[in-house]
N, CA, C and O atoms as a MOPAC input file, in Angstrom:
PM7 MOZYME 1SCF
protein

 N      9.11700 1   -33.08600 1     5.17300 1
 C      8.24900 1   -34.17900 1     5.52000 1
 C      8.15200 1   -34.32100 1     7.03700 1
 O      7.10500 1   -34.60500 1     7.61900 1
 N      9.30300 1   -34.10400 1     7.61800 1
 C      9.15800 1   -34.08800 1     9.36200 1
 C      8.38300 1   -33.30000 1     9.58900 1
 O      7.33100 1   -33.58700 1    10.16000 1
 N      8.66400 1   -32.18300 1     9.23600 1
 C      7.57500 1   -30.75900 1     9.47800 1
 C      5.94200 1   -31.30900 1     9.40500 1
 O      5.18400 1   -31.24800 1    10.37400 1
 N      5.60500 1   -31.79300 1     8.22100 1
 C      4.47200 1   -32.08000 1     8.22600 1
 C      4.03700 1   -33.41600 1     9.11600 1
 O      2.82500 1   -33.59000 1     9.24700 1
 N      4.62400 1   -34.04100 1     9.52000 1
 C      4.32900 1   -35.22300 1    10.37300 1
 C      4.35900 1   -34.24900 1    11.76300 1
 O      3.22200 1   -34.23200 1    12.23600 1
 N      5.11100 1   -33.59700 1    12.40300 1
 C      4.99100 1   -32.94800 1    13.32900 1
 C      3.55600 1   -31.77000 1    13.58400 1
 O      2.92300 1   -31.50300 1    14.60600 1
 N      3.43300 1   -31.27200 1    12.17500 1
 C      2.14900 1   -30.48400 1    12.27600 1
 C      1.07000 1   -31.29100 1    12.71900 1
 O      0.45000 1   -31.05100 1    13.75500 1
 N      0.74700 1   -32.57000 1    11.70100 1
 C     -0.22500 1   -33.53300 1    11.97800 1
 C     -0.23700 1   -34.27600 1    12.94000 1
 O     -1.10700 1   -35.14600 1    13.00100 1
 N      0.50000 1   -34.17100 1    13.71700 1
 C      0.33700 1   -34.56500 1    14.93100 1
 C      0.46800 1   -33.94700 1    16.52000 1
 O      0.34000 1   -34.42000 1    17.65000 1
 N      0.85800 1   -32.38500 1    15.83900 1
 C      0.17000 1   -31.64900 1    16.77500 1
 C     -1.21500 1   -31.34600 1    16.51300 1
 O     -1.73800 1   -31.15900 1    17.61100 1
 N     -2.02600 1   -31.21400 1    15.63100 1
 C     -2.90100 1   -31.24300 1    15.28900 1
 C     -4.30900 1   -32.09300 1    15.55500 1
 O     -5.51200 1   -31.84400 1    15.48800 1
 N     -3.33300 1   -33.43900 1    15.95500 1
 C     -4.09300 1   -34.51400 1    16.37700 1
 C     -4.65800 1   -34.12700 1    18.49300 1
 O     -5.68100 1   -34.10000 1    19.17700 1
 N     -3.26500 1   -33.93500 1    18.63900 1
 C     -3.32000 1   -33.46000 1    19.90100 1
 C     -4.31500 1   -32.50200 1    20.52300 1
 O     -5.11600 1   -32.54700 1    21.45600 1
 N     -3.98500 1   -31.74200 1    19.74800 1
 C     -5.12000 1   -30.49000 1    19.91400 1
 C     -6.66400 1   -30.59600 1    19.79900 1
 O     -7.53000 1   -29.99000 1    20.43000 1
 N     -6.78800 1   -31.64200 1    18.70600 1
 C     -8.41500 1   -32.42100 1    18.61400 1
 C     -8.94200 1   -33.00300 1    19.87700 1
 O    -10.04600 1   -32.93900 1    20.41900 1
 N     -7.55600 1   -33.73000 1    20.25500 1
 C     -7.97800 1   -34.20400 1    21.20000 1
 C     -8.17800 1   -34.14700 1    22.53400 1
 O     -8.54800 1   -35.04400 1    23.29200 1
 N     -7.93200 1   -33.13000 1    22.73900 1
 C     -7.42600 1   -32.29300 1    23.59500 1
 C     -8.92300 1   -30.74200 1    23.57300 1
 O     -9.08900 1   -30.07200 1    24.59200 1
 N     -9.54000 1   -30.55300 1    22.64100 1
 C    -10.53200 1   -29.65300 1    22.57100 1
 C     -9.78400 1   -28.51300 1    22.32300 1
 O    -10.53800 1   -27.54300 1    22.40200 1
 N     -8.06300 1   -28.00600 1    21.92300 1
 C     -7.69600 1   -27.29000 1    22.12800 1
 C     -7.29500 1   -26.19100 1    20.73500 1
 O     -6.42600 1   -25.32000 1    20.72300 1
 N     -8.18300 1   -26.55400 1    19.69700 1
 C     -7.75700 1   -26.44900 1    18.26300 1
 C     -7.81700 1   -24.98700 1    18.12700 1
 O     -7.11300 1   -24.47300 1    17.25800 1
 N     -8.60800 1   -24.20200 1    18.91400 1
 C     -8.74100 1   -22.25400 1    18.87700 1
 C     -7.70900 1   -22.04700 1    18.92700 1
 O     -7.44800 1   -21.12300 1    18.15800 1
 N     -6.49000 1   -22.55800 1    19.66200 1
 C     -5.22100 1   -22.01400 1    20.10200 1
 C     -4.30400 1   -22.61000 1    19.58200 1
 O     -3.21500 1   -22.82500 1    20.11400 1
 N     -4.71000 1   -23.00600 1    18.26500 1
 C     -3.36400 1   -23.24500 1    17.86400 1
 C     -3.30000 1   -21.91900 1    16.22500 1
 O     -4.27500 1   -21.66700 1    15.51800 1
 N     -2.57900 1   -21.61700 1    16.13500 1
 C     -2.50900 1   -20.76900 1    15.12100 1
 C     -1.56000 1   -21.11100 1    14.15500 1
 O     -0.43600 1   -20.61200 1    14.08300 1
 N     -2.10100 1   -22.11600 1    13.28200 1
 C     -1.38200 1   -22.80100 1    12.02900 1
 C     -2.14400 1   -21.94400 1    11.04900 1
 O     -1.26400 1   -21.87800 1    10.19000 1
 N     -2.94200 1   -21.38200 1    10.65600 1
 C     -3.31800 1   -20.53700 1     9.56600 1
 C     -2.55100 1   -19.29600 1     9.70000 1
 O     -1.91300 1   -18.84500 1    10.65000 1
 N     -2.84800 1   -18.69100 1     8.08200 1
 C     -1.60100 1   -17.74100 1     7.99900 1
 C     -1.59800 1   -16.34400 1     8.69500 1
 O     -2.50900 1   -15.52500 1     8.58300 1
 N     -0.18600 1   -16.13100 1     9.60600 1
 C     -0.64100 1   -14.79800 1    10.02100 1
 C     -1.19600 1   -13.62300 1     9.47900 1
 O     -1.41900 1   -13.52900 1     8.27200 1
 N     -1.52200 1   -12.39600 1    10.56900 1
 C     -2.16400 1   -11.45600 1     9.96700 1
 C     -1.35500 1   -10.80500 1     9.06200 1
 O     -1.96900 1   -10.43900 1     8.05900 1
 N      0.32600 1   -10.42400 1     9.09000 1
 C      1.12200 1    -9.59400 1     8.16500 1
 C      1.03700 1   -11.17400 1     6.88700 1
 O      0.30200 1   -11.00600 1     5.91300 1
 N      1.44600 1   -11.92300 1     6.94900 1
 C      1.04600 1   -12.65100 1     5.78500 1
 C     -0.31400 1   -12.64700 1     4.99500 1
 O     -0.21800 1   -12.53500 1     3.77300 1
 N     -1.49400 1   -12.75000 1     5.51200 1
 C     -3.07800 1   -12.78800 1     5.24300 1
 C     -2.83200 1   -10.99800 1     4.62200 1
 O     -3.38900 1   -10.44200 1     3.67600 1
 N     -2.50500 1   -10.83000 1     4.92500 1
 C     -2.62000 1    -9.15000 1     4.87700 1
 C     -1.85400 1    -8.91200 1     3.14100 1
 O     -2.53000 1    -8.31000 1     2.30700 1
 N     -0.82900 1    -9.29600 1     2.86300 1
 C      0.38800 1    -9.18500 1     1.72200 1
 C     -0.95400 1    -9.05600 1     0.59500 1
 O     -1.05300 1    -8.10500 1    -0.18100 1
 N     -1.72300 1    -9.92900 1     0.64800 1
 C     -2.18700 1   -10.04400 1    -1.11300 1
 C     -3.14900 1    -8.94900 1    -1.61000 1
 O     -3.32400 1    -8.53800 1    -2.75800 1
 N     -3.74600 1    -8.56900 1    -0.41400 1
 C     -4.61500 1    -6.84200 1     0.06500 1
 C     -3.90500 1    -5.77900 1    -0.14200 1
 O     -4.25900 1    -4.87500 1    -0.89900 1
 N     -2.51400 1    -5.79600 1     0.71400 1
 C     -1.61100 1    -4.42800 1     0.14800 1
 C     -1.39900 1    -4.25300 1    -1.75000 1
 O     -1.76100 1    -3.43200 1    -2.59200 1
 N     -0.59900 1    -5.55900 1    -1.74900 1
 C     -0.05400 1    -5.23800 1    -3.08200 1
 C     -1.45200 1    -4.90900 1    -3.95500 1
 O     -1.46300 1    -3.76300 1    -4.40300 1
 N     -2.10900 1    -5.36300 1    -4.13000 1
 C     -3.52600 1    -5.21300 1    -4.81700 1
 C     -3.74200 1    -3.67800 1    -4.78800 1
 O     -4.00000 1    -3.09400 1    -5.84100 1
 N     -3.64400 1    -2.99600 1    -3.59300 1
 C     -4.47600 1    -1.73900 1    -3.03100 1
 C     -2.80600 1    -0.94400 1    -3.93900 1
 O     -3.03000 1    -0.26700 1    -4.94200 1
 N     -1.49100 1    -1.09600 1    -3.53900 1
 C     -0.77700 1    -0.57300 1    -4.54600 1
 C     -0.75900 1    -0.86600 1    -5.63000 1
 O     -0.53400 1     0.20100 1    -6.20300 1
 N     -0.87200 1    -1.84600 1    -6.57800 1
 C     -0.53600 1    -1.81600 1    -8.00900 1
 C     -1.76900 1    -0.64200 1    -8.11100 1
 O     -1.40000 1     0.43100 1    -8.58900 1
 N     -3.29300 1    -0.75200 1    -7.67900 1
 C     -4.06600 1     0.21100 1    -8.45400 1
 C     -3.66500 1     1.22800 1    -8.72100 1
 O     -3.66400 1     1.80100 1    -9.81000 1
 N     -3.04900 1     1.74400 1    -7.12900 1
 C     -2.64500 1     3.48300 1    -6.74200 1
 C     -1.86500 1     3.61700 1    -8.04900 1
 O     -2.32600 1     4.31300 1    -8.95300 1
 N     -0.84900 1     3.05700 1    -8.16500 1
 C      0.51000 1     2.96400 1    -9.20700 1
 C     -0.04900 1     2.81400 1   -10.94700 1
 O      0.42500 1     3.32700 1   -11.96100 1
 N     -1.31400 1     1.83600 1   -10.75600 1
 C     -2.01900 1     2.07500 1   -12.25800 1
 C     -2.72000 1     3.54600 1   -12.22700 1
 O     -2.82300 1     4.39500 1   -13.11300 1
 N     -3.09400 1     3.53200 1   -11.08700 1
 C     -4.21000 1     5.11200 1   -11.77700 1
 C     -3.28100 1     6.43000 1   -11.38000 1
 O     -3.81000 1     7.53800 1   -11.29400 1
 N     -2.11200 1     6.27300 1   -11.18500 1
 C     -1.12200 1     7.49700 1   -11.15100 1
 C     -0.63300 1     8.11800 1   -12.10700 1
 O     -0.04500 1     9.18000 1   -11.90000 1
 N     -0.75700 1     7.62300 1   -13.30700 1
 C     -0.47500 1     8.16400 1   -14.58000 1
 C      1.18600 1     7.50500 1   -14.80200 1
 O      1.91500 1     7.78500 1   -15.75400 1
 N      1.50400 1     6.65200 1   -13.75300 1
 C      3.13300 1     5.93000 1   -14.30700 1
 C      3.50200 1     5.58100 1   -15.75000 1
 O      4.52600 1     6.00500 1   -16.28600 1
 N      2.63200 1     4.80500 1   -16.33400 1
 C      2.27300 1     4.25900 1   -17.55400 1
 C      1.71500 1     5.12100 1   -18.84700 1
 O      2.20700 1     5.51000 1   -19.90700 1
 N      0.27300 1     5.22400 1   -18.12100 1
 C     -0.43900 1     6.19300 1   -19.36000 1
 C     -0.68800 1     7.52100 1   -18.69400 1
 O     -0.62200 1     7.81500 1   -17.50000 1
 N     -1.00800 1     8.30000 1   -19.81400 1
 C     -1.15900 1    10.18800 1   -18.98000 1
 C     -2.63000 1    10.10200 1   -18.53500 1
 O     -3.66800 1     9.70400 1   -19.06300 1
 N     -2.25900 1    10.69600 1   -17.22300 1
 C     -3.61600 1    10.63000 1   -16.56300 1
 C     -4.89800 1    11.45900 1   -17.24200 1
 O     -6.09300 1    11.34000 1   -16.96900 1
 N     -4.11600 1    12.53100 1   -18.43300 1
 C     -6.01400 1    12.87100 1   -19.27200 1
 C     -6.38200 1    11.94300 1   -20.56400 1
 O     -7.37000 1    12.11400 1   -21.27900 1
 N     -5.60900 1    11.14800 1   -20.68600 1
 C     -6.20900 1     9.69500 1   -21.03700 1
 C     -7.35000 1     9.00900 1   -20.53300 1
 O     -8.20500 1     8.33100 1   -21.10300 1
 N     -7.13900 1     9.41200 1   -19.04300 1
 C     -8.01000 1     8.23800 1   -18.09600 1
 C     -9.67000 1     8.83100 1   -18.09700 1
 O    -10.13000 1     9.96200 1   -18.25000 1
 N    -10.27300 1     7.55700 1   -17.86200 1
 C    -12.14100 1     8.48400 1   -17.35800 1
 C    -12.10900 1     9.56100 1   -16.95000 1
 O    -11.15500 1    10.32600 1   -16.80500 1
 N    -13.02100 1     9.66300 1   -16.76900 1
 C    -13.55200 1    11.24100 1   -15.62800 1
 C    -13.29400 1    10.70100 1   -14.34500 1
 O    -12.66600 1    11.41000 1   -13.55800 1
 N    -13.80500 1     9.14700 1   -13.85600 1
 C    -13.35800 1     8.76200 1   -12.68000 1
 C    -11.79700 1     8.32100 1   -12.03200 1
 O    -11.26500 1     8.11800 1   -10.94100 1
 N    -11.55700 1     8.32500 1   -13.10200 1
 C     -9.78300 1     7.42300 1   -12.79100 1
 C     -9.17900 1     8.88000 1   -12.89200 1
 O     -8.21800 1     9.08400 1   -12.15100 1
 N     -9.51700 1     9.72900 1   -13.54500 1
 C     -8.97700 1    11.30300 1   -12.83800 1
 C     -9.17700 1    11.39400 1   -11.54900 1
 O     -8.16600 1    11.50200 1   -10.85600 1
 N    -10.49100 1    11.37900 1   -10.88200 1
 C    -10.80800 1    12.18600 1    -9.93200 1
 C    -10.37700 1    11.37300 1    -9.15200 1
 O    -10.04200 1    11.97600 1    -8.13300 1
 N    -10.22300 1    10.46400 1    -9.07800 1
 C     -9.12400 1     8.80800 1    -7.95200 1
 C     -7.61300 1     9.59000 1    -8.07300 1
 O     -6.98100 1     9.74000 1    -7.02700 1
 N     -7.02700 1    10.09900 1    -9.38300 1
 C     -5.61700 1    10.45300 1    -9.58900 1
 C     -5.01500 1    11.44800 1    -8.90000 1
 O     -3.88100 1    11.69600 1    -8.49000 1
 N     -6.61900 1    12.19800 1    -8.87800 1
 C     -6.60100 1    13.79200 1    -8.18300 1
 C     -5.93100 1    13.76800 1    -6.90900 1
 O     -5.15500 1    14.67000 1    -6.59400 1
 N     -6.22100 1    12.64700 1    -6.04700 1
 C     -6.24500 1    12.61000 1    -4.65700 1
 C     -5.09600 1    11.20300 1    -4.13500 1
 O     -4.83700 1    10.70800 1    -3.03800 1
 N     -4.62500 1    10.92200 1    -5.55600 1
 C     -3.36600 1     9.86400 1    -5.25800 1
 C     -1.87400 1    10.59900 1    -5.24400 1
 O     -1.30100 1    11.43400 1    -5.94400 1
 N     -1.52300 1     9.71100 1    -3.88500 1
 C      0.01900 1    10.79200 1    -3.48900 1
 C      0.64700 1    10.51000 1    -5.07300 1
 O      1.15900 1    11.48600 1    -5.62200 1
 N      0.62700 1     9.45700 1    -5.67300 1
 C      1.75100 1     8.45700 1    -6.57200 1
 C      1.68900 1     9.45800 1    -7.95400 1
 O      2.65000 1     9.83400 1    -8.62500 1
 N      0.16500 1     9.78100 1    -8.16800 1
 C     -0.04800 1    11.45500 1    -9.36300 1
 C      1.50200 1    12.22000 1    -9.28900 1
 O      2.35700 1    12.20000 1   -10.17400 1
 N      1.55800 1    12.70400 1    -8.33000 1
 C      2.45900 1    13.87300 1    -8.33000 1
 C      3.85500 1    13.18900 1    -7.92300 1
 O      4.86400 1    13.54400 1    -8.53200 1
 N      3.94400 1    12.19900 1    -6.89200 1
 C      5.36500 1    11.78600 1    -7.35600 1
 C      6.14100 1    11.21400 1    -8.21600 1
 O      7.36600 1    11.12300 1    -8.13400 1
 N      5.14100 1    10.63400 1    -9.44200 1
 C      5.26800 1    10.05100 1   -10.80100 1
 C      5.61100 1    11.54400 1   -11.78100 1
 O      6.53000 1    11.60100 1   -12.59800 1
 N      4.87100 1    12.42400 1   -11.54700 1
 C      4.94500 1    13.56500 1   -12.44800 1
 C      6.04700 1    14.58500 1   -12.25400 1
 O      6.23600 1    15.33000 1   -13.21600 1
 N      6.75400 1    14.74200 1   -11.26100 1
 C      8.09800 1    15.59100 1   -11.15300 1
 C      8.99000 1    14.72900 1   -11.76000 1
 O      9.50700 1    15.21400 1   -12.76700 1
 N      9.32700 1    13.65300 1   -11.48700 1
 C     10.74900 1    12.99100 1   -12.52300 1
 C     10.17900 1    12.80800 1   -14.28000 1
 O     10.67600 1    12.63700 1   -15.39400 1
 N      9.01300 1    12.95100 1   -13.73300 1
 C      8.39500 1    12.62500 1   -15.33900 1
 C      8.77500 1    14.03400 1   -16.14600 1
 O      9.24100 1    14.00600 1   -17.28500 1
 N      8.48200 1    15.44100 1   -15.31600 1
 C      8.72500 1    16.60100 1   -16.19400 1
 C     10.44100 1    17.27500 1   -16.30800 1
 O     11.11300 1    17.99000 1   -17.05200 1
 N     10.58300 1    16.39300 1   -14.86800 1
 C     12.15700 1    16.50100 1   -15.09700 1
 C     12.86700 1    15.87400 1   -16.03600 1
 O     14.03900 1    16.19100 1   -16.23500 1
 N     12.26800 1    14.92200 1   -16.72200 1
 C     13.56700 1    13.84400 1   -17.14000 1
 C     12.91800 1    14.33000 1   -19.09900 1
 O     13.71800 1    14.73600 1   -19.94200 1
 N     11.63800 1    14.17300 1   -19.34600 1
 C     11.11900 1    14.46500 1   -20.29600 1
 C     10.64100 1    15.40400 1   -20.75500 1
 O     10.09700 1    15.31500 1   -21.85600 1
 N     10.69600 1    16.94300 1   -19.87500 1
 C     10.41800 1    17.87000 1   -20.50100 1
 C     11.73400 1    18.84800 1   -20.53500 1
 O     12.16100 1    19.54300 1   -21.45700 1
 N     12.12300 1    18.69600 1   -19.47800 1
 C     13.17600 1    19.41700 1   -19.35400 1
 C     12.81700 1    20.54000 1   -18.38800 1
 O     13.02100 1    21.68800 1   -18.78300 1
 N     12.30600 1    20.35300 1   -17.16500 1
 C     11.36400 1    21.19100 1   -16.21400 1
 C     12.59200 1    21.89400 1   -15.58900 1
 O     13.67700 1    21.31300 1   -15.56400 1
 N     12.44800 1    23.03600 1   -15.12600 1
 C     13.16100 1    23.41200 1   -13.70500 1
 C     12.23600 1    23.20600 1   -12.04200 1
 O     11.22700 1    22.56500 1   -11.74800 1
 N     13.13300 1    24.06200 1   -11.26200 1
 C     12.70000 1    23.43700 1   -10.19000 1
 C     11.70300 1    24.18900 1    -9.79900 1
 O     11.06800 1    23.83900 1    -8.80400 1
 N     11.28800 1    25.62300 1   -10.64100 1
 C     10.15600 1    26.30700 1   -10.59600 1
 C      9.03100 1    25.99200 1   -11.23300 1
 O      8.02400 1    26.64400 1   -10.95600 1
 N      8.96400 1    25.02700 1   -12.13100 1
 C      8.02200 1    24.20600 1   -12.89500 1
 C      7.34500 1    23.31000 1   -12.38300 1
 O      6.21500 1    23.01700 1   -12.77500 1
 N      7.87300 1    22.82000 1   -11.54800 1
 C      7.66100 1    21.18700 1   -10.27500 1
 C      7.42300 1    22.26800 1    -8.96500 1
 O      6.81600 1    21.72800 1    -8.04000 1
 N      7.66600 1    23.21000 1    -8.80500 1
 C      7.06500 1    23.07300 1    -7.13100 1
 C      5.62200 1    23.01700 1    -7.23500 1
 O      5.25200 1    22.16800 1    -6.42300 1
 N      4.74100 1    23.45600 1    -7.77500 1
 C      3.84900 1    22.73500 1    -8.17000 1
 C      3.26800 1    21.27000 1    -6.95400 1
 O      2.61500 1    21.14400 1    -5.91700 1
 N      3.98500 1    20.46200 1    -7.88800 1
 C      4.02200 1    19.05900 1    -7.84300 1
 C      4.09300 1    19.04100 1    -6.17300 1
 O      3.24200 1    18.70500 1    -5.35100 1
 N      5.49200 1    19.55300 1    -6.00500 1
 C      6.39000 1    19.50000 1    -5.02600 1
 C      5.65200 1    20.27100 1    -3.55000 1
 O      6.02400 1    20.26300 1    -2.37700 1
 N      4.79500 1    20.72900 1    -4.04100 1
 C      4.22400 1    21.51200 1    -2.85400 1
 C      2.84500 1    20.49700 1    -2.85400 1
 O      2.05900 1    20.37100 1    -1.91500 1
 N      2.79600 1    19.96200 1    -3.89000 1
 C      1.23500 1    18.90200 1    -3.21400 1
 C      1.95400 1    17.80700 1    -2.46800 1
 O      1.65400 1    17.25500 1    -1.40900 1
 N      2.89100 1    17.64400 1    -3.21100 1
 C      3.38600 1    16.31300 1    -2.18200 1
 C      4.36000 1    16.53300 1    -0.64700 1
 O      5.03500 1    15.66700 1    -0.09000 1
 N      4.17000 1    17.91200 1    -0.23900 1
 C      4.73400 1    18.24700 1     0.75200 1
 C      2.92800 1    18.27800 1     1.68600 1
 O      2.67000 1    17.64800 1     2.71100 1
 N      2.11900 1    19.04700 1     1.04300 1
 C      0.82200 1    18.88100 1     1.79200 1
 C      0.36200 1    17.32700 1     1.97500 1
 O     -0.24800 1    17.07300 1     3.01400 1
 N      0.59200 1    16.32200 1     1.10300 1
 C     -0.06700 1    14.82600 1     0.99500 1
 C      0.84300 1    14.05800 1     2.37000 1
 O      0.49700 1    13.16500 1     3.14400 1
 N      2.18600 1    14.88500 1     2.25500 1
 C      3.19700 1    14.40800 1     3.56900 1
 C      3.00300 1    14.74700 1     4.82800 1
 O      3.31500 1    14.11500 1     5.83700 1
 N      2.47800 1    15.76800 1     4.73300 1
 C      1.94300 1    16.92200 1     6.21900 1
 C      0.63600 1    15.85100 1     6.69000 1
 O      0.64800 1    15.09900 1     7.66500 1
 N     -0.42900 1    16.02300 1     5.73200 1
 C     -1.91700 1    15.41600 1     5.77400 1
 C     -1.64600 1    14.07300 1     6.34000 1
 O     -2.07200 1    13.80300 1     7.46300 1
 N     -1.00300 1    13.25300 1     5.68300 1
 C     -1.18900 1    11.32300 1     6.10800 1
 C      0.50000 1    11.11300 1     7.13200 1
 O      0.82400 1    10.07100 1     7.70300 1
 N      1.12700 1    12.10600 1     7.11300 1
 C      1.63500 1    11.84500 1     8.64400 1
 C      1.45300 1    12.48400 1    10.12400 1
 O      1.98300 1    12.28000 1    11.21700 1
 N      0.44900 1    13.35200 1     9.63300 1
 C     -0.24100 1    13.96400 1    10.87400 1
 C     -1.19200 1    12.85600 1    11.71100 1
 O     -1.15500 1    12.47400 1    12.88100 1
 N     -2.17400 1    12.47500 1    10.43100 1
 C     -3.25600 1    11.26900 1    10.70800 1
 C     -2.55700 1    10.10100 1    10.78700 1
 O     -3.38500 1     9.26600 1    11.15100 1
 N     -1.43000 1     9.53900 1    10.64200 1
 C     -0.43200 1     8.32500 1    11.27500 1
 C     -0.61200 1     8.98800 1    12.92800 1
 O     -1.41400 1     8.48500 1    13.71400 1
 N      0.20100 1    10.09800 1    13.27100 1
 C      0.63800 1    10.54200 1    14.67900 1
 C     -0.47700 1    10.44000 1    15.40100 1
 O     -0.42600 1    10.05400 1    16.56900 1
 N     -1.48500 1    10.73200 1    14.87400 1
 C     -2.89300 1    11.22200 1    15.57100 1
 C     -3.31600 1     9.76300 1    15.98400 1
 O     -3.59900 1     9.51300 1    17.15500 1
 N     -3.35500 1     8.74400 1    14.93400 1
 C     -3.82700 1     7.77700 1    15.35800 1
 C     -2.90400 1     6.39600 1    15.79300 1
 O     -2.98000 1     5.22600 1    15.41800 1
 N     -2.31000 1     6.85000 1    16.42800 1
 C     -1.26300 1     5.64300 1    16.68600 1
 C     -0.90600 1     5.64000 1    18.37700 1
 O     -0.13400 1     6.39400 1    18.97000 1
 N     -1.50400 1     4.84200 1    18.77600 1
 C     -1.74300 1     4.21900 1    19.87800 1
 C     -0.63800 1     3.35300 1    20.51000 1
 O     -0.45600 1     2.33100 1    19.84800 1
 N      0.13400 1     3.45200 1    21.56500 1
 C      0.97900 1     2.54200 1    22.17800 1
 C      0.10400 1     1.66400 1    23.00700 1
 O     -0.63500 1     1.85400 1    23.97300 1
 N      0.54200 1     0.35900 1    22.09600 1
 C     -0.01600 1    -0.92400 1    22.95200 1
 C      0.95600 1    -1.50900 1    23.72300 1
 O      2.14200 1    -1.18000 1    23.73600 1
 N      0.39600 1    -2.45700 1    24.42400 1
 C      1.03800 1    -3.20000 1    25.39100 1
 C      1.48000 1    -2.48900 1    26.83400 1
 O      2.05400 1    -3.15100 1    27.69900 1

């Protein structure tokens, strides 16, 4: 309750004051941001085949699966644990997800900028 008497009356201040741009009581950007990530992962994680086998899925929720890292790291413990795979069975797997690692941490390095 202090908290909120203190907000509202910085709040007041700031009205009065013309100074309300600068105050940043709405939610930050890593907060504003949380409900976008998880959203953008549960899909990846639904259309990876975790759950159901990905030739179950459309023609489109394949071709989304095709190109999701979560496909192939869902599918090596999957052939390990339930088929009884060796480790010549999974490189496979193991070699897309060494290219998906190469590909999106190259384009991290490439694009990552020191601020300040």
């Amino acid at each position: 309750m202090i908290r909120a008497l203190a907000v509202r009356q910085l709040l007041r201040s700031a009205v009065r004051r013309n100074r309300i741009h600068h105050l940043q009581l709405l939610r930050s950007d890593a907060a504003g941001q949380l409900p976008g990530d998880v959203l953008h992962i549960l899909v990846f994680i639904l259309l990876s085949g975790l759950f159901t086998p990905v030739s179950s899925m459309p023609a489109w929720a394949q071709a989304i699966a095709a190109v999701n890292p979560f496909t192939y790291l869902t599918a090596s413990p999957r052939m390990l644990y339930l088929n009884g795979s060796t480790l010549a069975d999974i490189s496979g797997q193991l070699l897309k997800i060494t290219l998906f690692a190469i590909i999106l941490n190259g384009w991290a390095i490439a694009s990552y900028r020191k601020r300040g």
